[in-house]
C-alpha positions, 0 to 999 in steps of 0.5 A: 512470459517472463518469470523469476525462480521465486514465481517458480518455486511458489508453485511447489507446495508441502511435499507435492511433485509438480509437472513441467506440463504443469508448470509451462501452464501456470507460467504462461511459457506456451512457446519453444523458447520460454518453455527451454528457459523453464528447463533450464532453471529446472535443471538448475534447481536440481543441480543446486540441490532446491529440487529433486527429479523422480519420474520426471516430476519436481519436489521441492527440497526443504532444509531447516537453515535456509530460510526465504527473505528479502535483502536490505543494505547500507550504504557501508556495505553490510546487509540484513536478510529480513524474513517474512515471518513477524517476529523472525530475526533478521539475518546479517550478511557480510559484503562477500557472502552476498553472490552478487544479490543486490539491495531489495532482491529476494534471496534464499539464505543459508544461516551460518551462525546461530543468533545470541541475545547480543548478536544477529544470526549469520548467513549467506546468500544461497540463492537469488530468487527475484530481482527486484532492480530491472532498471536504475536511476545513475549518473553517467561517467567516462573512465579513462580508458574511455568505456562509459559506466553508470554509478547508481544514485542509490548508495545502496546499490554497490557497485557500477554497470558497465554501459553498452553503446546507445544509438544515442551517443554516450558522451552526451550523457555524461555527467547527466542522470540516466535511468539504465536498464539492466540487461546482465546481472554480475556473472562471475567476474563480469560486472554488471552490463546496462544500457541508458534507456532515457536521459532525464536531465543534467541532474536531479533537480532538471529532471521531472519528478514523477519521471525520478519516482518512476525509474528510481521505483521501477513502476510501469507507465505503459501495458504490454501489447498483449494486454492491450490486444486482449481489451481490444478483444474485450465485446463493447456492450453487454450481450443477453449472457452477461446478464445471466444469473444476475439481479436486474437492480435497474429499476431502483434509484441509483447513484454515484458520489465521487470527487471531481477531478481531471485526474483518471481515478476521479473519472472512473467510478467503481461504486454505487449506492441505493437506499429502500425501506423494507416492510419492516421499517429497517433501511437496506442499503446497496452498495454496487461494486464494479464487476471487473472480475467477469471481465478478466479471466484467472491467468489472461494477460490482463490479470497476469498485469494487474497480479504484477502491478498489485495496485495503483500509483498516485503520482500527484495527478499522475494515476498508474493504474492496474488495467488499461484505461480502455477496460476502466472505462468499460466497467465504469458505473456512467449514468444511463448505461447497464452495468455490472456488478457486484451488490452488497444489500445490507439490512440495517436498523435506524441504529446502524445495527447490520440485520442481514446482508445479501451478495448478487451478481447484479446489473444497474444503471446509474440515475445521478451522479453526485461530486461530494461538493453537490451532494454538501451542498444539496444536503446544505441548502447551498445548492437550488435543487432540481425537481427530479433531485427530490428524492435524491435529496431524501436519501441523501439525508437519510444517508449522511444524517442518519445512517452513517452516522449510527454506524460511525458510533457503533465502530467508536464504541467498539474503541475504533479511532479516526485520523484528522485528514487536515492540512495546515492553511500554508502546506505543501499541497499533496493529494487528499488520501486516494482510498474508498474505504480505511486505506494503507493507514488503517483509519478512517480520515476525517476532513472538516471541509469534507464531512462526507467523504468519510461518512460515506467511508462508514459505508464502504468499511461496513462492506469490507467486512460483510464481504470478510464474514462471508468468505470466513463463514464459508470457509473460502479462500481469501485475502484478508487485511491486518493491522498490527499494533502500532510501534511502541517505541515511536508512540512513547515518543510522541507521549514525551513530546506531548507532555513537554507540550503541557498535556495531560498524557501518561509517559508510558504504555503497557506493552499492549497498546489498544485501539481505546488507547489511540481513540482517547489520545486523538481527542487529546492531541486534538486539544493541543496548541500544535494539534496538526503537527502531532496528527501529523506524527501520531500517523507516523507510528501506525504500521501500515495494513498488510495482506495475510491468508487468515484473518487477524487484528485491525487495529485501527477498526478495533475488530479482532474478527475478520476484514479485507478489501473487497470495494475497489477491484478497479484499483487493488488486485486485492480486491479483484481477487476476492471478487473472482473468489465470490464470482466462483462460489456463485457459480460453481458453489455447493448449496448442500452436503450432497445431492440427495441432501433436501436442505440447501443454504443460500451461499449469497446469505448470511443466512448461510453462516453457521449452516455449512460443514461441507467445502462449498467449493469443488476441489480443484477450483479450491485448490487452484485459489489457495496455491495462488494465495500462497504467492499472491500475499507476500508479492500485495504485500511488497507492491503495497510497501514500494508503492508508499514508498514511490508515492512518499518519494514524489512527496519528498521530492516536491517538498525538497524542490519548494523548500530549495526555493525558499532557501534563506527563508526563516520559519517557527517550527517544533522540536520532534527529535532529538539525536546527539548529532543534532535535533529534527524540527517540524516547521509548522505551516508547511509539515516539512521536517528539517534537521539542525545539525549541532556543529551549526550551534557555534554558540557553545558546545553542546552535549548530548542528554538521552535521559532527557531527550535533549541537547544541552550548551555547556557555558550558556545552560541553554537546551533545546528539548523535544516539544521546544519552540524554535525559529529556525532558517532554511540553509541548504536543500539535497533535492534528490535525497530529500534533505533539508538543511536548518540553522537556528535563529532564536528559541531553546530554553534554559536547562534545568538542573536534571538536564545537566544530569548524565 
């Protein structure tokens, strides 16, 4: 078992000492010579002054200036320290106080020199937690003294691997792009040492997109053989045990609706849904999660793999799962095979108001499984139904005519806003947003060729935050999403844009900027003449959803209360987290204050809320979550954001590959920005931006208006100004880093009298 000091040191909490015993347990270092390396970097911690040793267990050692962050460097060499903390400076690094950190690492930092209003802290790398480049993506040289050398293509990364001898040989390579494992970091004055794993191509543009994503990203194609063994260890078929303690659902009409692909995610289904109508004339409706925890036991070698991978990667139609396939085909929800779950039934008036809600363990068996096109069309009419689909038919119609839509009201009326999913007619094909429920972007997406998809997602939202309320009610550990308010800045932005544009918007916003705020702004966006391209960009100014301990805002839900992802443990480890949370409470909760105690609650009710002053889980299981929650956040956190990263970049890539085919081509697009070294245009049909430089306007010389966002020719008056229409052609492509290259053909306007104002 590989671990980094960051995995180490996590497991120090407040001013507790840890055991090494301890520690070779939660590290998973069982045999002699991991158990040696956990002694060494014991040893070394101590001697650095991280730990202290009393009676042969470990403290950690806290100082007020050194705080933890994660590196971030340019091109130049200088570096930023950002910290985790919100609001927290971030930390200049000079080249030669880095200790051989690299771009992405995460470091402890001692700050040297306090901040002023003007200047960023100073600091220096004190120690280097976790390396976050185990391999690279370079090309090949030969120096002169004939070694072989890797210069990486990341102009972040300063400096270049020496290459140790491959069964392949290495002149072969040269002058290709390699992807190079590292198998020694800079020690001293030895620079770094590496070995070409793969030879992708001549170049970029030879190479496969998906295998440039992969490397340059670091994502893992295949498991482990200890993972694999472990599924093989896996039973079958369900034995009399598993269906302990459980909720038989068998007998109600279930099914599935799903999209229907060749790609994994689509042939493996996690969700399920029945509706019934109770005594009292409401709906209860069950939404039946795949029971992927009961599989997995905390610390196994499958959890251990899927804490690492943190959550899935869609690659086009490539899926990087977090589980082998082999067990995403156990616990799928097939038609006519028992399965576990984890059922959610919610008692809801015709009004879509939540009465109460129930979570059981339960087993089910699916009746009929419905793509989203079957299930339009049957609701349409379009499609000769069946007679045994009868019934489904109903439902289907109480689902997406009635109660979906009352829920979608009620979140509208609390100032939630939606997202239009829409692709222009002639756009870059990319995949349809990959989630069950809001997703990274923190709001629902709507598709006018898709009605039912985010209907459905009203569904899942609603189940997301049951799950929430019941985790905070009970005081139990979990992990809960939050959604900052948007980037002012970025948002003021697109306001000016839009105003250019001739709509009524205001040109600034209070500091507080409200989901009531984005509602109203979607439906005016929607009205415009470039509606699509303005979607596109008010995307562009939501922060991303993030992973925190406590509950905090959502802003695209417009809920202040508590929310977490809690429908998709097949490919979120989020969400499998808070399952086995759930699982533990069912199991091994407290239903009342004491044994003598005769009022017990029902810790599966929400009848529970608000009854309970007591821990409803024993000690040690609490404290086992929440030392791990302590980790677990900040590293979901990180695969989150390097996942949108590897998912963009294969976006990029396939944007930057189409668009080198197109060279010469001309296209209408939009002014989006406007910088003193040239402006940003969107080109319409395709959402693919594109840069004309100003040393290409060789019409004039043009100079630069901050004021009024704006480049202004001085003999021929002409501007080019946000919101502007141009025609513009494509001149060159940088395919590997995704730069598109235009030149003007016709468009701009005449400046006005405050635009030739400094």
């Amino acid at each position: 078992m590989e671990f980094s000091i960051a995995t180490l040191l996590s497991n120090f909490t407040d001013d507790k000492s840890v055991a090494p015993k301890v520690l070779e347990k939660k590290l998973g270092c069982q045999d002699d010579e991991n158990m040696q390396k956990l002694q060494i970097a014991l040893d070394v911690l101590e001697k650095v002054g991280i730990l202290e040793k009393e009676r042969g267990r470990y403290r950690r050692v806290y100082e007020e200036d050194v705080v933890e962050a994660k590196l971030r460097c340019s091109s130049k060499g200088f570096c930023f320290a950002i910290q985790d903390v919100e609001g927290a400076d971030d930390i200049y690094i000079q080249k030669n106080h880095l200790s051989s950190a690299w771009n992405g690492d995460r470091v402890l930092v001692k700050v040297t020199k306090e901040g002023s209003r003007r200047r960023s802290p100073e600091g220096q790398v004190r120690l280097i937690l976790e390396r976050v480049n185990p391999s690279v993506l370079a090309r090949v040289r030969q120096a002169e003294d004939g070694t072989y050398h890797a210069v990486p293509l990341d102009d972040r990364l300063l400096f270049e691997l020496d290459l140790r001898p491959n069964i392949a040989p290495l002149e072969e390579a040269v002058d290709h792009l390699v992807h190079v494992q590292v198998l020694r970091y800079p020690l001293g004055q030895n620079p770094p040492l590496g070995k070409v794993a793969r030879v992708l191509g001549s170049d970029a543009e030879d190479a496969a997109d998906t295998d440039i994503v992969c490397c340059k990203h670091d994502l893992r194609r295949q498991f482990p053989n200890s993972v694999l063994k472990a599924v093989e260890g896996l039973p079958d078929s369900l034995r009399k045990t598993d269906l302990k303690n459980r909720l038989d659902l068998r007998n109600r009409l279930t099914m599935t609706i799903e999209d229907k692909s060749d790609s994994l995610d689509s042939a493996i289904v996690e969700n399920a849904f029945t509706l019934e109508k109770t005594k009292t004339g409401n709906w209860q409706v069950g939404i039946h999660i795949a029971d992927v925890a009961h599989w997995i036991p905390l610390d196994s070698p499958l959890d251990r793999e899927a804490r690492k991978r943190g959550t899935a990667v869609y690659l086009g139609d490539t899926v990087l799962p977090i589980l082998p396939e082999k067990l995403l085909s156990q616990v799928s929800l097939v038609p006519g095979e028992d399965r576990l779950t984890l059922s959610m039934l919610l008692t809801l008036t015709e009004s879509g108001q939540l009465v109460e809600f129930e979570i059981q363990p339960s087993v089910i068996q699916v009746d009929h499984q419905l793509s989203y096109e079957q299930a339009q069309a049957l609701l349409g009419g379009h499609e000769q139904s069946k007679p045994e689909l009868a019934p489904i038919v109903e439902k289907l119609k109480e689902l997406f005519f009635s109660l979906s839509p009352a829920l979608r009201a009620v979140r509208q009326q609390r100032g939630a806003f939606e997202l239009n999913g829409t692709l222009p007619k002639e756009a870059i094909a990319r995949p349809l947003p990959h989630s069950k429920d809001e997703g990274r972007h923190g709001a629902i997406m709507v598709s006018a060729s898709m009605p039912l998809r985010s209907l459905l997602t009203e569904l899942m939202v609603l189940a997301n935050k049951v799950v929430a309320s019941h985790l905070h009610a009970l005081s139990l550990p979990g992990i809960y999403c939050v959604h900052p308010t948007p980037d002012l800045e970025r948002l003021e932005d697109l306001l000016k844009l839009g105003s250019n544009l001739g709509l009524d918007v205001e040109q600034s916003l209070e500091e507080d900027v409200t989901s009531q705020d984005y509602q109203r702004l979607t439906q005016m966006l929607a009205k415009s003449t470039a509606a699509k391209v303005l979607n596109h960009l008010l995307q562009g100014t939501l922060k991303p959803i993030g992973y925190s301990s406590k509950p905090g805002l959502h802003f695209g839900l417009a809920d202040d209360t508590s929310y977490c992802h809690a429908v998709s443990p097949v490919w979120r480890y989020g969400d499998l987290f808070v399952q086995r949370v759930l699982e533990y409470t069912f199991l091994e909760g407290r239903d009342r204050r004491t044994t003598r105690s005769k009022d017990r609650v029902n810790l599966h009710h929400s009848s529970a809320h608000g009854n309970i002053n007591w821990n409803v889980l024993p000690p040690d299981i609490q404290q086992e979550l929440e030392s791990q929650l302590s980790t677990l956040v900040p590293h979901l956190n990180d695969r989150e954001k390097l996942t949108e990263d590897a998912e963009i970049d294969l976006e990029g890539l396939k944007k930057a590959e189409q668009m080198k085919e197109r060279t010469g081509h001309v296209f209408s697009g939009l002014i989006t920005g406007v910088q003193s070294y040239g402006f940003f245009v969107e080109i319409e049909d395709l959402l693919v931006e594109g840069l004309v430089h100003v040393s290409s306007l060789k019409d004039d010389w043009y100079e630069y208006r901050s004021r009024h966002a704006c480049l202004v020719g001085r003999k021929n008056r002409t501007a080019y100004r946000l919101g502007d229409h141009v025609e513009v052609q494509v001149k060159s492509v940088d395919y590997y880093r995704q730069q598109i290259d235009l030149v003007t053909v016709s468009g701009g306007s005449v400046a006005s009298n405050e635009d030739l104002e400094d």
